[in-house]
Each structure stands twice: as C-alpha cells, then as structure tokens.
C-alpha positions in Angstrom: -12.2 -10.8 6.7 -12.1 -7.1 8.2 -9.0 -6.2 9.3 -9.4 -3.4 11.9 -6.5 -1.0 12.6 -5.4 1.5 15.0 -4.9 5.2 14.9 -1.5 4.2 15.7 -1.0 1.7 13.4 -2.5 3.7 10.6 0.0 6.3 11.7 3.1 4.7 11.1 2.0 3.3 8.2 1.2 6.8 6.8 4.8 8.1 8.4 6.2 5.2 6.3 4.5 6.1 3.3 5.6 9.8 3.3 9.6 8.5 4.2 9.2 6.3 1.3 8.0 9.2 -1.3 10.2 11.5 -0.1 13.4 9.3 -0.1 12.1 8.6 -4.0 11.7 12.2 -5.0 12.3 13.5 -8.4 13.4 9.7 -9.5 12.4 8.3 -13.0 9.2 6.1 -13.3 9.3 2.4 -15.1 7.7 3.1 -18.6 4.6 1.1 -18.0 4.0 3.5 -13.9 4.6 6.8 -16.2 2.0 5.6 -18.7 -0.5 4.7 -15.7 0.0 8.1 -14.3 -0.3 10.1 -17.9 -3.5 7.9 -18.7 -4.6 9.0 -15.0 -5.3 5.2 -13.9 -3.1 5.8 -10.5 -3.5 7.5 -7.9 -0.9 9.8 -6.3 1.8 8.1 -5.6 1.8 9.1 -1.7 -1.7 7.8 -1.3 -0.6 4.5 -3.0 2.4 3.9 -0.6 -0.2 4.8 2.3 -2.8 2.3 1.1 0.2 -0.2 -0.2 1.8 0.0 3.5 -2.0 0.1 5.3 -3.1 -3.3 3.5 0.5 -5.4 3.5 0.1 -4.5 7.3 -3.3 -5.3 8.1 -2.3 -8.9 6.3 0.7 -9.1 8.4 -1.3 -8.2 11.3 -3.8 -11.2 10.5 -1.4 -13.8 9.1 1.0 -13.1 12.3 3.5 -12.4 10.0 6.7 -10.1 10.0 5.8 -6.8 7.4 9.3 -6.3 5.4 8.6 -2.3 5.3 9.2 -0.8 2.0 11.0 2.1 3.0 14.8 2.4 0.8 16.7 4.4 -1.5 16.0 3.5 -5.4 19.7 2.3 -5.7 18.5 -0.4 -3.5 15.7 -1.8 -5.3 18.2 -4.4 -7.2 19.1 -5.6 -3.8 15.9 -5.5 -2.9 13.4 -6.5 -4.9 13.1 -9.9 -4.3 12.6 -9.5 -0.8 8.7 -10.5 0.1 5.9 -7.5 1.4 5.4 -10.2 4.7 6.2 -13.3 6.0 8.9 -15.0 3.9 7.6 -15.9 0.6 3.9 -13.5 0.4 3.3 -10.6 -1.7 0.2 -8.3 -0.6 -1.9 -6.8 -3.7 -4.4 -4.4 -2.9 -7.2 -3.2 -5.5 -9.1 0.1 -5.6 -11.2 -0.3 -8.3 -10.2 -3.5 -10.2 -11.9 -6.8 -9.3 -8.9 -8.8 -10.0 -5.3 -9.1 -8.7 -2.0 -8.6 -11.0 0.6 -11.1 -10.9 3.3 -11.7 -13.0 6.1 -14.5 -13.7 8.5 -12.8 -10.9 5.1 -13.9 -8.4 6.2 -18.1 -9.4 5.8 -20.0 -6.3 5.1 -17.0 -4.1 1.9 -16.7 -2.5 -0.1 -13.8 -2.9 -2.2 -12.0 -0.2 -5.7 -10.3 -2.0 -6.6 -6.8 -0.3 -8.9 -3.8 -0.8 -8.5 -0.9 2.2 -12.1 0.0 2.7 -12.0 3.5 4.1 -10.2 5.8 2.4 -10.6 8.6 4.8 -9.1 7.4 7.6 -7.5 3.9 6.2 -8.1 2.1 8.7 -9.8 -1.0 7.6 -8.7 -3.6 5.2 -10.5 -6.5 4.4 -8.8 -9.1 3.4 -10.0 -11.5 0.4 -7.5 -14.7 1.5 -4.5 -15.9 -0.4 -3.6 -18.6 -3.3 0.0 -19.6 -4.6 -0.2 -17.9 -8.1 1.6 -20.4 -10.4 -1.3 -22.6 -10.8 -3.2 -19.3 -12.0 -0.6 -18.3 -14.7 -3.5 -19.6 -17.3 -4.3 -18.3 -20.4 -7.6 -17.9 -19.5 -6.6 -15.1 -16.9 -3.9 -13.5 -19.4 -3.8 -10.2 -19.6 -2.0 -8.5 -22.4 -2.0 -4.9 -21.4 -0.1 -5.5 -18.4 2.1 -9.0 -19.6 0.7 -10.4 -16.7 -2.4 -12.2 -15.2 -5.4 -10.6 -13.9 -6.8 -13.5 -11.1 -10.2 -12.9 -10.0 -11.2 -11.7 -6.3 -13.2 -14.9 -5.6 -10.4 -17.3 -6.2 -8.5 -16.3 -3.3 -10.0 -17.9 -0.6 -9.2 -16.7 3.6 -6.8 -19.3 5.3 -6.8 -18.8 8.7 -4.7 -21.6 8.9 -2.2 -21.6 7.1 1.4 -21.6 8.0 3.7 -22.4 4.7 3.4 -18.4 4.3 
C-alpha cells in the first residue's frame, strides 16, 4: 500500500528529525551504529531520523494509530525505550536497500510495521509492506549473526487493513 503524504506532514516530520539530531549532538554511538557508520552501511544520521520519522508516520497515518515521536534527550532513552514507534504495542522498520526487516528479542510479542519511503527527494511516499507479530519469526532459519538478530523477509509481512490488536 502507498502511503501518500503532505508537504506538511513531510515538514514536520523533517522539523522533528532535525530537533531530534540536534538535541543528540556530539553523543557517543552504541558499538555496533559506530561500526555501521565506519563501514559506511548508514546513512547520515539526519536523513535516517527524516526517513525513520516519514515511514512510522505514514504507518500511523494508515493504521489510525497515535505516532509516539521520537524526539528526547539521550538521558531519556532508559525511560524510554520501551515505549512503541505507534499505536501501543508496534514498532515501524523501514529498509533502504535491505530486502528484509531486523528484529531482535526486545521486538517479543510486539508487532512490527514493514516500510520502505519511496522518494527520497521529497519523502513523501511510503509504501507500506503490512505487519506480522515477530515472535513466531525468531527461527533459526531467519538468524542472522552479524546483527544477533533476525532478518524476516519483505514478503512475509502481509497489509492488514483490518486489524485492531495494534
């Protein structure tokens, strides 16, 4: 599903993103971000939060869900952290290049949104793959030791329209 979004709606989501990187400047990256960014697998970090916030959005925005907005200080992140991208229990992943979606044993019995953001110029669409509960995907079969996680294919999330345990 194509998620179409407003020059205002792409606006605060960029006015978010730059809050959000400037309330984080000069702090330390996790081991694992730092070695992303030294292998140059991620993008700049401000473009990230403007994609991140553009797809978790354009989910809300289709789910009819409330959008948590990332925007704190790092000394909040402990309080923080377990508190879902929207609804009450739904992570939103977005991929640029990968053809599967990251999850991890912190994503147990949460469900998770699959997103790409389609225009990169403007970022405003976002199609949206669907959604699947991960736990019945923590298989070895989609193991992936390079991130201690699980890699779970694009095509097994599947749109739900419908749904309303998110």
């Amino acid at each position: 599903m194509i998620i179409d979004l407003s020059k205002d709606e792409v606006r605060v989501c960029t006015q978010l993103a730059t809050e959000r990187w400037l309330t984080k400047w000069e702090s330390i990256d996790r081991p694992n971000y730092a070695q992303g960014k030294a292998n140059g697998k991620l993008e700049h970090e401000l473009l990230a939060s403007i994609r991140a916030n553009v797809c978790e959005w354009a989910a809300a925005k289709h789910y009819g869900l409330t959008w948590s907005v990332p925007w704190y200080p790092n000394h909040e992140h402990w309080n923080r952290r377990h508190l879902p991208d929207i609804g009450t229990t739904t992570e939103v992943r977005s991929v640029r290049t990968a053809t599967a979606i990251p999850i991890w044993e912190k994503d147990e019995d949460k469900v998770i949104v699959a997103t790409q953001c389609l225009d990169l110029q403007s970022f405003s669409q976002v199609f949206v793959y669907g959604m699947t509960i991960s736990t019945p995907y923590m298989v070895d079969e989609y193991f992936d030791e390079s991130i201690g996680g699980w890699r779970i294919p694009l095509d097994e999330f599947v749109e739900s329209n419908g749904i309303t345990s998110i």
